[in-house]
C-alpha positions in Angstrom: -84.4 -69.8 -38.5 -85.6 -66.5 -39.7 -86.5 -65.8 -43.7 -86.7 -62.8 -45.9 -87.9 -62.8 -49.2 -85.4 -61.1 -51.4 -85.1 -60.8 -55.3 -83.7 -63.6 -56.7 -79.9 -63.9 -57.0 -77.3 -63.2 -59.4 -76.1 -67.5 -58.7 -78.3 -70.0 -59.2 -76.4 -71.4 -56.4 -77.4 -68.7 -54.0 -80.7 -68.8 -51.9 -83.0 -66.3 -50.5 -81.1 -64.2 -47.0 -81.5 -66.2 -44.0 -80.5 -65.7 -40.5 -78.6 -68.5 -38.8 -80.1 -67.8 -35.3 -83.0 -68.0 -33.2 -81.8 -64.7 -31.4 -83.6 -61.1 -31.7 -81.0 -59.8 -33.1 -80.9 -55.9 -33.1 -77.1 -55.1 -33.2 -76.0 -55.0 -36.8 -74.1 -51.6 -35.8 -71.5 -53.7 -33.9 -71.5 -57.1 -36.2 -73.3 -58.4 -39.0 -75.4 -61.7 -37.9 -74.6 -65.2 -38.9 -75.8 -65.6 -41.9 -76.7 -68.7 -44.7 -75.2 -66.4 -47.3 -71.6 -65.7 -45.3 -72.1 -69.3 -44.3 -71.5 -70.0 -47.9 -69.1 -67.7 -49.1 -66.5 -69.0 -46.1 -67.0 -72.6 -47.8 -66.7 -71.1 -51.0 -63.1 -70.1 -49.6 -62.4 -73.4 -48.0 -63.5 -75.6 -51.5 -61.5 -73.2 -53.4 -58.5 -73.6 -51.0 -59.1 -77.3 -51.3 -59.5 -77.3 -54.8 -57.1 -75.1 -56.2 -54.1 -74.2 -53.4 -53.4 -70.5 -53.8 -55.9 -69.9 -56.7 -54.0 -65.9 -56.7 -55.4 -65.2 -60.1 -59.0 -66.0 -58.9 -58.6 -63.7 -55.5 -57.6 -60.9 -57.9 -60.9 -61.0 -59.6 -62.8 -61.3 -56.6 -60.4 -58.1 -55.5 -61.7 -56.6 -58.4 -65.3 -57.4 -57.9 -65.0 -56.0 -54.3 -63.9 -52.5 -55.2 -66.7 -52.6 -58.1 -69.4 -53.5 -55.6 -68.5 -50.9 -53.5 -68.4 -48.6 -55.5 -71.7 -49.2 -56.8 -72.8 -48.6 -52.9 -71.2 -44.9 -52.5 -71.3 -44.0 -56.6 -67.6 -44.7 -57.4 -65.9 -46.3 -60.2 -63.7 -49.2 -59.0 -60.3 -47.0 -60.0 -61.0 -44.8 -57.2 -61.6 -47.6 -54.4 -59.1 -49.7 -52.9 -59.3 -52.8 -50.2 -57.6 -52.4 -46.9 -58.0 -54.2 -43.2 -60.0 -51.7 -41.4 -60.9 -48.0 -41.3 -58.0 -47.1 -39.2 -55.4 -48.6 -41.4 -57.1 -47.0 -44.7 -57.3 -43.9 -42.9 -53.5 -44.3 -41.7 -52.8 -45.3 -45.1 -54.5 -41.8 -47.0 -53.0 -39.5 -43.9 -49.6 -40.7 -45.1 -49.9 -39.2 -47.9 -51.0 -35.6 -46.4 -48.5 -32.8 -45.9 -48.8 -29.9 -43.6 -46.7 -27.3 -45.0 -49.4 -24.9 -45.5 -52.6 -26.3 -44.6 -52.1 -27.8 -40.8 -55.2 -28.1 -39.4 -57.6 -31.5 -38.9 -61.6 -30.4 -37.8 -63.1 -33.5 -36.2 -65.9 -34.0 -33.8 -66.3 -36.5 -30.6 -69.3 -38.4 -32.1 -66.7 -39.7 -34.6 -65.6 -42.9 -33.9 -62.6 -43.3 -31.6 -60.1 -44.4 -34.4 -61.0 -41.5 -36.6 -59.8 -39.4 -33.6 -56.7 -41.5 -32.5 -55.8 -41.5 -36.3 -55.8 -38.2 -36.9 -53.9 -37.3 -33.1 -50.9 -39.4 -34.5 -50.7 -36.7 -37.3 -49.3 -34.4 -35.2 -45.6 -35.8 -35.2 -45.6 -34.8 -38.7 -47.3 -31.2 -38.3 -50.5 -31.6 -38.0 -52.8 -29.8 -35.7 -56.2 -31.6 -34.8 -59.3 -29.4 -33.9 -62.5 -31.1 -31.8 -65.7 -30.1 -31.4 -67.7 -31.3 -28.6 -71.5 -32.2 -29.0 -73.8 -30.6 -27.1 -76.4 -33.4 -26.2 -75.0 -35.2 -29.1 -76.2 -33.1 -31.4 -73.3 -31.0 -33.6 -74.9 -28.8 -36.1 -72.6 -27.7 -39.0 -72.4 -24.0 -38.1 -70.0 -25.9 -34.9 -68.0 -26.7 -38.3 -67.6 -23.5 -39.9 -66.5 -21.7 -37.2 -63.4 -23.2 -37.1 -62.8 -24.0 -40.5 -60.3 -21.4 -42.4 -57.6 -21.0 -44.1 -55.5 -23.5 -42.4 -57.2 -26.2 -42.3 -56.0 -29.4 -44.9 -59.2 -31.7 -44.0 -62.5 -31.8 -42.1 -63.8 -34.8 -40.9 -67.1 -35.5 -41.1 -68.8 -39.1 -39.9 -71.9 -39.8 -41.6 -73.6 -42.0 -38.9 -72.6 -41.6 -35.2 -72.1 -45.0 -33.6 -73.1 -43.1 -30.5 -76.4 -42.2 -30.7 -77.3 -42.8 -34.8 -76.9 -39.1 -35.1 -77.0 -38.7 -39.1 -74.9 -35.7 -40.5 -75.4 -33.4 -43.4 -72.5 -34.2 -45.5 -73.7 -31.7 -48.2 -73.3 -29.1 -45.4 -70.3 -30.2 -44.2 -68.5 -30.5 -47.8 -69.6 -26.9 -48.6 -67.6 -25.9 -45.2 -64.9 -27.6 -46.0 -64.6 -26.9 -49.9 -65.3 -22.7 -49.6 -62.5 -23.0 -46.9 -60.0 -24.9 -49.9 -60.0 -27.8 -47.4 -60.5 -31.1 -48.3 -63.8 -33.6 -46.9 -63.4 -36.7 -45.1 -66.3 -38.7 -44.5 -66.4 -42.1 -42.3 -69.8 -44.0 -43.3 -69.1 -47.4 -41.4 -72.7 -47.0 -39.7 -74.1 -45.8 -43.0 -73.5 -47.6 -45.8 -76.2 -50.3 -46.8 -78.5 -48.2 -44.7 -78.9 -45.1 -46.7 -78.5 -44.1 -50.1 -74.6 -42.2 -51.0 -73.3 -40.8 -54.1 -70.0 -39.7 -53.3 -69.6 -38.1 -56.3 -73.1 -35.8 -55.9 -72.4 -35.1 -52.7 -68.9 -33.8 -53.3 -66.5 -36.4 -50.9 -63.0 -36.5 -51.6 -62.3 -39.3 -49.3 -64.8 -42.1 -47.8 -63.5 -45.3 -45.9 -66.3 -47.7 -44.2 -65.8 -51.9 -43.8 -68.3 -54.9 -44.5 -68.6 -55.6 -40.7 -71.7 -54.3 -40.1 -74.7 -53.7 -41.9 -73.1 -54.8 -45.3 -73.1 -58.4 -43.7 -69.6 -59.5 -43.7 -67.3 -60.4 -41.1 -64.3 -58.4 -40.0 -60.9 -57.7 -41.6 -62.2 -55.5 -44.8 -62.6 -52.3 -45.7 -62.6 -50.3 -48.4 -61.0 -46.5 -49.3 -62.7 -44.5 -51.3 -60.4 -41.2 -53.3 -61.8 -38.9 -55.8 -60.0 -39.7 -59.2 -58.7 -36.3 -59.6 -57.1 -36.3 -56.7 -55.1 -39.6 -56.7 -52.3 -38.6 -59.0 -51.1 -36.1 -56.5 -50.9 -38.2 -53.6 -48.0 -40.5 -52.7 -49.0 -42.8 -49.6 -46.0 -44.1 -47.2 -48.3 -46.7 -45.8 -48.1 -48.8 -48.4 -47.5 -52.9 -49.9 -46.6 -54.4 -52.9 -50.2 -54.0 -54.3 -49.6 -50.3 -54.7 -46.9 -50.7 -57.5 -47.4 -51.2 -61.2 -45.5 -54.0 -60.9 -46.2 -55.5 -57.9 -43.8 -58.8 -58.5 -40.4 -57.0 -59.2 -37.9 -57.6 -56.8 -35.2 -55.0 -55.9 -37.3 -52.2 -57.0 -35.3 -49.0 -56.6 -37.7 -46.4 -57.2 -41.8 -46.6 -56.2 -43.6 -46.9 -59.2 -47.1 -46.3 -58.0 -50.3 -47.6 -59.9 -52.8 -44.4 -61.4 -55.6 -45.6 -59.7 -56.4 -45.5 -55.5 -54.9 -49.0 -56.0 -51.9 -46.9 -54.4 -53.3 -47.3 -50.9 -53.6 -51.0 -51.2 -50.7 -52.4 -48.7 -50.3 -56.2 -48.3 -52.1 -59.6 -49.1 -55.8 -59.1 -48.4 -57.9 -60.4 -46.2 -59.2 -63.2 -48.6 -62.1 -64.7 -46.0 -63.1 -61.4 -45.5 -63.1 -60.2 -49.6 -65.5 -63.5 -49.8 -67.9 -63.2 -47.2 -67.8 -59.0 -47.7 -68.5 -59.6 -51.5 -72.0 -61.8 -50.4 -72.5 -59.3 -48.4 -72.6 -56.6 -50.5 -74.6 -58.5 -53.2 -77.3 -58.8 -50.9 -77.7 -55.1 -49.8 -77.4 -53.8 -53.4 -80.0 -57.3 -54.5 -82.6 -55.7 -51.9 -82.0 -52.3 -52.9 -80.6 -49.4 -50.6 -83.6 -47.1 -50.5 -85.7 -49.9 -50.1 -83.8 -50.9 -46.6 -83.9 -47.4 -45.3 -87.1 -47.3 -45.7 -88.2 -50.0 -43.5 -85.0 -49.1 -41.4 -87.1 -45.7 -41.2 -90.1 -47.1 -40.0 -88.8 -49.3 -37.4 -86.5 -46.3 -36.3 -89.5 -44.8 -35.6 -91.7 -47.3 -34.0 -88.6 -47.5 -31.2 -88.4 -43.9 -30.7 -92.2 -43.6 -30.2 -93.0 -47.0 -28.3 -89.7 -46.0 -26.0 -91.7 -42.6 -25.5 -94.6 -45.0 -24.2 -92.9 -47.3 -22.2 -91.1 -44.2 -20.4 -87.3 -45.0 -21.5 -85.4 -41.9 -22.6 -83.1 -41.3 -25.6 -79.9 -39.6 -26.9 -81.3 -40.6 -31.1 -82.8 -37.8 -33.1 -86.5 -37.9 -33.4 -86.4 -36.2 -36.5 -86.0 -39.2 -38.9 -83.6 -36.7 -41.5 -81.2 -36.5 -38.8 -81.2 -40.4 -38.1 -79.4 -43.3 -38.8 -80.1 -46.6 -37.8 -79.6 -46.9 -34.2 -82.0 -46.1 -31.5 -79.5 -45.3 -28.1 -82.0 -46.0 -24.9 -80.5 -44.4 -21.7 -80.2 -46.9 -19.1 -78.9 -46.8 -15.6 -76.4 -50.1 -17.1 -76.2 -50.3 -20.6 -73.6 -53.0 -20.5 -75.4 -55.1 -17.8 -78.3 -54.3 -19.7 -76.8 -56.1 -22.9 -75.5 -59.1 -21.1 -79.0 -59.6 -19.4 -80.6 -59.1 -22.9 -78.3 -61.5 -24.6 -78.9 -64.5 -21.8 -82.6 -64.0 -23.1 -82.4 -63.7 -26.6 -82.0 -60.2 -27.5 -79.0 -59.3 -28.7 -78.2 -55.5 -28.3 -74.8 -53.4 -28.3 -74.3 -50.6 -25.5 -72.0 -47.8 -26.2 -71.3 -45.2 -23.5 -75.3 -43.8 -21.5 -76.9 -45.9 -24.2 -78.5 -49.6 -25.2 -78.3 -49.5 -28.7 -80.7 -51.0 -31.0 -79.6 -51.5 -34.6 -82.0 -53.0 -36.7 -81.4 -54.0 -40.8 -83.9 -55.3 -43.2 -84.1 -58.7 -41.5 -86.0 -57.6 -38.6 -89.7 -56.7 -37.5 -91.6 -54.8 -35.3 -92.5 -57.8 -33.2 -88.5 -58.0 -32.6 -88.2 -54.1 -31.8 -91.6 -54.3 -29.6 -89.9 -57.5 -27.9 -87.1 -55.8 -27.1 -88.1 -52.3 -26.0 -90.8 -54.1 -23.3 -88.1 -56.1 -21.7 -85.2 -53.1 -22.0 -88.5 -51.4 -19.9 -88.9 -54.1 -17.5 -84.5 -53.8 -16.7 -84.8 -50.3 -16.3 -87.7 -51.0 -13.6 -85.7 -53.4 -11.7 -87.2 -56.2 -13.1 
């Protein structure tokens, strides 16, 4: 059992973060770890099922008090934010929306995420035209961006955190591309958010989508949407659910009747274990404090990048720590071997294409970084 000492809690019923393992666990970029708190807030479901059967008014206010607390983590109010299953269905849900009449053209990179990519290549049934840069030793610098942004294009995409390599983009550079260009910025924070510090608002984002998964300590089957308010009333999703109507309840509707607020991109029933464990989740990143967890995030960033310089093991992650996120990528000759071996011994680790990636949070040490970075040595040495 592994303890942290936090802040104390909103709940008198909630106690300090602790880790349900005994693993080194250094892959929050893939899955959050077992945790006491999502422990609880899965209970918290089942009493409530047990309780109160289909308690619907109660999952409406913890709806409610989802969108709030992610807003609070990017800087939006709760009108502009809306719950959905995943990135790729928000993102299929907001692209719905999108016509091409005059604006056709989609600028996206390869260090996005593969959905972002297969999302956006399903636009073109409807008129779109998708643009790709390629990284050059993953690395993409936003001039890449602006020479292919213009008068045609409807949105860039721009991922905050590549899950690649940890890469870390400069959305204020990319949203002055897209905006002098009349195009519209799209920004995927899923390796981001509870990391590093994000106003969407100061840093001029029109649309943000990122789930609870990973290092906001949930589980998977929720995301969130974000939509600038100004720009909701002119967009009518066809990806939608009851959720998105005024009046969600009225049968044999014969006209759409959509709610003012990004509500509109809400589809079905939600993903109610998911809204619970996300909401602990999220209560304990924004309880510890954002720029306090980059920081150490910072520091142990660092201590991998320099003691892998030691220990001889290359890397594809930025040593400049403004142009990082939080995963170390260690080129090995088998990153997936690598990660099997690792996890028979403790260490959990999550490889992604050349790389072993290490993704540490605000739980871990640098006795668990040190740990894994001798043994990640040893592998590479045939030991």
């Amino acid at each position: 059992m592994i303890a942290v000492a936090m802040p104390a809690m909103s709940s008198p019923r909630e106690a300090p973060f602790r880790l349900r393992t005994s693993h080194t666990y250094l892959a929050a970029c893939s899955h959050s770890p077992l945790h006491e708190g999502m422990i609880a807030a899965l209970r918290r479901y089942e009493t409530d099922l047990e309780e109160f059967g289909n308690p619907w008014d109660m999952w409406m206010e913890r709806v409610g008090e989802g969108k709030a607390l992610f807003g609070r983590l990017i800087g939006a109010t709760a009108e502009e934010v809306a719950p959905n299953f995943s990135v790729s269905t928000a993102l299929a849900g907001l692209l719905s929306a999108f016509h091409y009449e005059e604006r056709n053209e989609i600028v996206v990179s390869d260090l996005e995420y593969p959905t972002t990519n297969h999302v956006f290549l399903a636009q073109r049934r409807y008129g779109a035209r998708v643009r790709t840069l390629h990284h050059q030793s993953y690395r993409l610098d936003p001039s890449e961006y602006r020479k292919v942004t213009g008068p045609s294009t409807r949105l860039l995409s721009g991922i905050h955190v590549s899950s690649i390599n940890g890469l870390r983009q400069d959305l204020g550079a990319l949203r002055e591309i897209a905006h002098s260009a009349g195009a519209e910025f799209y920004v995927d924070a899923y390796q981001s958010l509870g990391t590093l510090p994000l106003d969407v608002h100061r840093e001029g984002v029109d649309y943000l989508a990122a789930g609870t998964l990973k290092y906001l300590l949930g589980v998977p089957g929720l995301a969130y949407l974000y939509v600038r308010q100004d720009l909701i009333p002119h967009l009518e999703p066809t990806v939608i659910g009851w959720f998105s109507q005024k009046d969600p309840f009225r049968f044999g509707p014969e006209e759409l009747d959509f709610v003012s607020t990004a509500d509109r991109f809400q589809t079905g029933t939600w993903p109610v274990p998911a809204l619970y464990a996300g909401i602990a989740g999220m209560r304990i990143i924004l309880e510890m404090g954002v720029t306090a967890i980059s920081q150490r995030i910072a520091a142990l960033t660092q201590y991998a990048i320099d003691r892998a310089r030691d220990l001889g093991l290359a890397t594809i992650t930025p040593e400049e720590p403004s142009q990082r996120g939080a995963v170390v990528s260690l080129v090995v000759r088998d990153p997936h071997g690598f990660e099997n071996r690792l996890r028979q011994e403790g260490i959990i680790t999550s490889s992604r294409g050349v790389g072993l990636r290490l993704a540490p949070h605000f739980y871990n040490t640098r006795d668990d970084m040190e740990r894994a970075l001798v043994r990640i040595s040893e592998l590479q040495k045939g030991g």
